[in-house]
C-alpha positions in Angstrom: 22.6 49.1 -34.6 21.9 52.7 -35.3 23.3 53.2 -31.9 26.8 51.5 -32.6 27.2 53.4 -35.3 26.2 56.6 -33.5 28.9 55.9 -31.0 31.3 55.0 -33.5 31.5 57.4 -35.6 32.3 60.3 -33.0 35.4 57.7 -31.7 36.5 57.6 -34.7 36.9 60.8 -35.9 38.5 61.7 -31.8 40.9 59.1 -32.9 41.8 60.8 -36.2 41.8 64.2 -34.8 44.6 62.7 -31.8 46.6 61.2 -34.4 46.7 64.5 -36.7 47.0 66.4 -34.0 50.2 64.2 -32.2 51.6 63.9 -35.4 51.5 68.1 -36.4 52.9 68.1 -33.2 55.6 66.2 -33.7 56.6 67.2 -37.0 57.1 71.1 -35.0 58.9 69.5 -32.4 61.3 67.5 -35.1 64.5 65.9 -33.3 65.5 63.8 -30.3 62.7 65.0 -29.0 60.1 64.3 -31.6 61.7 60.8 -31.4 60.3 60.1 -28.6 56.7 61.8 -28.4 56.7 59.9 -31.8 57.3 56.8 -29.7 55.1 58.1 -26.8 52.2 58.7 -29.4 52.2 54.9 -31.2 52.2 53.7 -27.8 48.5 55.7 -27.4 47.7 54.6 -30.6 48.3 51.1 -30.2 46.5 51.6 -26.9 43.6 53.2 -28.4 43.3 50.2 -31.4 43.2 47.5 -28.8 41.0 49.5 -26.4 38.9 49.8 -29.8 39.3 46.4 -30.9 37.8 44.8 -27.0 35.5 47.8 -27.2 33.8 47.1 -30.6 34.6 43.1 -29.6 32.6 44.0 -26.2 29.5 45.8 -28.2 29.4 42.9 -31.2 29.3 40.1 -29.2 28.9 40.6 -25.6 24.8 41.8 -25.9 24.5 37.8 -27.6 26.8 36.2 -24.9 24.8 37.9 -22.2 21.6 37.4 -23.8 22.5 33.6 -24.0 23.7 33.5 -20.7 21.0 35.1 -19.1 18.4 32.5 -21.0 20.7 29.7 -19.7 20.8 31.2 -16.1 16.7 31.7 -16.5 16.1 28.2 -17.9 18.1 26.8 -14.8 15.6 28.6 -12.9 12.9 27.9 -14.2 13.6 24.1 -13.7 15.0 24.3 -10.5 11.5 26.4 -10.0 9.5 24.0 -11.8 11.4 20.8 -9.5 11.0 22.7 -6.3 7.5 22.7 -6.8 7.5 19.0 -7.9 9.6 18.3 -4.7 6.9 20.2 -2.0 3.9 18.7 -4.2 5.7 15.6 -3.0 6.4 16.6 0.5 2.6 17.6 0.8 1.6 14.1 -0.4 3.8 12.2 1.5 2.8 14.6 4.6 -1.0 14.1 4.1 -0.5 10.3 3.8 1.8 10.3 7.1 -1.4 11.7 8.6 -3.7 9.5 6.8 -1.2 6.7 8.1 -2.7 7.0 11.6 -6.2 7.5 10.6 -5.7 3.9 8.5 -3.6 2.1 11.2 -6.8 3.0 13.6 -9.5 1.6 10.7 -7.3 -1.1 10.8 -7.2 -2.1 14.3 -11.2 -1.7 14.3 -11.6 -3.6 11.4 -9.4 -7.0 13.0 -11.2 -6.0 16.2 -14.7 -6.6 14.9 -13.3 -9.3 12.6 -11.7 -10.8 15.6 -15.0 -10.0 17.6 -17.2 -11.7 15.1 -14.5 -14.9 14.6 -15.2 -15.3 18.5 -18.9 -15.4 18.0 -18.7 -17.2 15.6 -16.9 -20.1 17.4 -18.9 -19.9 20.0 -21.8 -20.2 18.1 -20.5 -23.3 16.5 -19.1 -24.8 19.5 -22.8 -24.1 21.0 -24.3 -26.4 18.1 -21.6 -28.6 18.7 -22.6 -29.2 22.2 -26.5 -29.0 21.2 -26.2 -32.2 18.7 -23.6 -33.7 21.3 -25.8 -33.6 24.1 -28.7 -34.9 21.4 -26.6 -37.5 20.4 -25.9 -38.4 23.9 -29.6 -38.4 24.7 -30.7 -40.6 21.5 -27.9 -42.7 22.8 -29.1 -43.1 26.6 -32.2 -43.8 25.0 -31.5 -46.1 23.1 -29.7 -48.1 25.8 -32.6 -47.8 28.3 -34.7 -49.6 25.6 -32.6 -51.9 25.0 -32.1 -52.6 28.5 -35.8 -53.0 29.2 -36.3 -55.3 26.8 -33.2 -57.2 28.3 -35.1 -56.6 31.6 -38.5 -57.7 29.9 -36.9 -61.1 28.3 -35.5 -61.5 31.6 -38.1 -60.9 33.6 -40.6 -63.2 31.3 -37.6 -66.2 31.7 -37.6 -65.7 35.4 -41.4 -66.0 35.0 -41.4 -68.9 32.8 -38.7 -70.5 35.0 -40.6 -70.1 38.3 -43.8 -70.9 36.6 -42.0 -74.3 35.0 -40.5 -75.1 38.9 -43.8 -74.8 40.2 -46.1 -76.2 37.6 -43.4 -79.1 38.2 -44.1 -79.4 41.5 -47.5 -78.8 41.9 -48.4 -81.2 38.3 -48.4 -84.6 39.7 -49.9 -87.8 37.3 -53.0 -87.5 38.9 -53.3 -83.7 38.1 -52.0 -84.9 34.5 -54.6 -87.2 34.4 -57.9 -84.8 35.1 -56.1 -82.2 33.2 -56.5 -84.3 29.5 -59.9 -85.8 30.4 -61.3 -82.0 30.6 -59.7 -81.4 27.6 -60.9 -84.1 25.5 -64.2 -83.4 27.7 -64.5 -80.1 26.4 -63.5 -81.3 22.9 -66.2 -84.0 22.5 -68.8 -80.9 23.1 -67.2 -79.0 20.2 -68.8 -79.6 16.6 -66.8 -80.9 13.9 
């Protein structure tokens, strides 16, 4: 402030002094002549009140134009600082899980390989049992079916047996036979107590 006024008051009093001075000098002059240094000097005057009027228009409000312009211009940036960083803090992330990407698709494939891996085992080991109580159940089976075929072959064999013996007893037991058979019986019942 102390400033403006430090450079205005010197322009000032320039700007009286020309105007005295061009107007003394026209009043020696007087005339034609003085007609149109007369003109010549309101020309520089006007001149000189519109170069004053952008001048002092220039100190009074350019410094706050600037000023606001300058904040404006920092603001921007500041954010487009502030979204550049955002933006390689995002790169940088999206870079380190690219890398981690391979590392994961590897723990992947090692994880469904020794899933895979134990699945396998697994079915084997159940198809193992499987075959275990198959081959049991087969066994119990066969078993099974032997005895019951040797007690087919026992019944048989004890028919056969009966039958042969029957066919021979038949032959061989004649009436006479008969006879002496039942009197050794009763024989050996009359010895007997009651």
């Amino acid at each position: 402030m102390r400033a403006r006024r430090f450079l205005l008051a010197p322009a000032s009093a320039a700007l009286a002094a020309l105007f005295l001075t061009l107007s003394a000098h026209a009043a020696e002059e007087g005339g034609a002549a003085g007609a149109g240094t007369a003109q010549e000097l309101f020309k520089w005057i006007n001149f000189a009140l519109w170069a004053g009027a952008f001048l002092w228009l220039c100190l009074k409000k350019g410094p706050r134009f600037f000023r606001r312009r300058a904040e404006e211009i920092g603001s921007a940036i500041t954010k487009a600082g502030s979204a550049k960083a955002a933006a390689d803090a995002q790169l940088r992330e999206a870079e380190t899980k690219l890398e981690n990407l391979q590392t994961e698709v590897a723990e992947l494939r090692a994880f469904a390989d020794r899933e895979a891996a134990a699945e396998v085992e697994r079915i084997r080991t159940a198809t193992r049992s499987d075959m275990e109580k198959i081959a049991a159940a087969a066994k119990a089976e066969i078993a099974a079916a032997e005895r019951a075929a040797r007690l087919e072959l026992k019944a048989l064999a004890a028919k056969l047996a009966v039958e042969g013996a029957e066919s021979l007893l038949a032959k061989q037991l004649t009436a006479q036979t008969q006879a002496g058979l039942i009197s050794n019986f009763v024989k050996s019942l009359e010895g007997m107590p009651n």
